[in-house]
C-alpha positions, 0 to 999 in steps of 0.5 A, a space after each residue: 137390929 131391924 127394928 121393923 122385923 125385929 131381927 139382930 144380925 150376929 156375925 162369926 168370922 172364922 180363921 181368927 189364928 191366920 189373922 195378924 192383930 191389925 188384919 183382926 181390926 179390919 177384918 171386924 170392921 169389913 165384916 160389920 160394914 158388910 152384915 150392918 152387925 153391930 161390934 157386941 154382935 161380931 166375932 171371931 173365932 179360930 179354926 178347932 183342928 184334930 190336932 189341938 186337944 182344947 179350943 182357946 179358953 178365948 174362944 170357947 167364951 167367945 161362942 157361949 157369948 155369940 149363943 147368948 147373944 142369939 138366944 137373948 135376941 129370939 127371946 125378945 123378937 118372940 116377945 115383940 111378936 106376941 105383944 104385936 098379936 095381943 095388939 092387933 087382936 084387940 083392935 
């Protein structure tokens, strides 16, 4: 998170059943380098065609941890940002 704006970046890869478990590795720690996410905030997910009738279970848990993850950081830049406001109006 970027302390001074107080953003958390939240990577989705996409494509995670094309992947092999090694590229899967790589492909996280590129997208990590390459957004400055972090591991809690990086995931992968498969593609959901016409032709399956369910998402993996894996993955389906995989989005309602991503949304968590991105509901639980605006919460606290809201927060961050009130407490700034309540701050700045008592100086």
């Amino acid at each position: 998170m970027s302390a001074d704006l107080g953003i958390t970046i939240i990577t989705a890869v996409t494509h995670d059943d094309k992947l092999s478990p090694e590229d899967r590795n790589d492909v996280r720690k590129k997208a990590m380098e390459v957004t400055g996410s972090k591991k809690a905030q990086t995931f992968l997910f498969a593609n959901w065609l016409e032709e399956h009738e369910e998402y993996d279970v894996r993955y389906q848990r995989d989005v309602l941890k991503m949304l968590h993850s991105a509901l639980w950081s605006g919460e606290r830049s809201v927060r961050a940002r009130q407490i700034q406001r309540k701050l700045n109006k008592n100086k």
